[in-house]
N, C-alpha and C positions, 0 to 999 in steps of 0.2 A: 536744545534750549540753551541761549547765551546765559551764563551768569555773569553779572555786575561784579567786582571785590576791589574795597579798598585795598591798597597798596603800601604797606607801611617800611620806613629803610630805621634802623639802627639811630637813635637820638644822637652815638659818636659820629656819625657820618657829619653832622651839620647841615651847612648847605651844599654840600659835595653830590655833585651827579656821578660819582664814578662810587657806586655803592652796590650791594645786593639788597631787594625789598622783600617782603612776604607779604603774600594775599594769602587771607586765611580761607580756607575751605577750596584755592585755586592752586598755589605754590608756591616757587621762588623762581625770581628773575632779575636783570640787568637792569640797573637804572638807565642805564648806556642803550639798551635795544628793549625796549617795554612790551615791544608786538606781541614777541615770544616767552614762553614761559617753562618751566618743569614742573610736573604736574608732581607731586609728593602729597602721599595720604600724612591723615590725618597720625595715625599712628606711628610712621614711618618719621613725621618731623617730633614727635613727643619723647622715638628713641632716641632722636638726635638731641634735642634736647637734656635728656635725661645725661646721655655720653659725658656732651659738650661739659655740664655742670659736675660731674664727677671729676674728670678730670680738672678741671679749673679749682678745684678744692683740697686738692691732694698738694 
C-alpha cells in the first residue's frame, strides 16, 4: 500500500532547497533527493525531539 505524506522543511529553511523535511507518519529526508527517504517511527522521532529540546534549554 503506497501512502501519500505531506512533506513539511523547517520555517528557518525559507526558500532554501538544501534543507531536511519530515513527513509525518513516513520520516525524514533530503530536500536535494525527495525519492528516498528514512523511515523513523513515530516514537523514535518524539525521543528525538524530547533530546533535541532538553538540551536546547540547558
Amino acid at each position: 500500500m503506497f501512502r501519500m505524506s505531506i512533506w513539511r522543511k523547517s520555517s528557518y529553511s525559507s526558500n532554501s532547497s538544501n534543507c531536511v523535511e519530515i513527513g509525518h507518519g513516513v520520516g525524514i529526508r533530503d530536500s536535494k533527493a525527495p525519492a528516498t527517504h528514512l523511515p523513523v517511527s513515530g516514537e523514535a522521532w518524539s525521543t528525538f525531539l524530547r533530546d533535541v529540546t532538553r538540551v536546547t534549554e540547558q
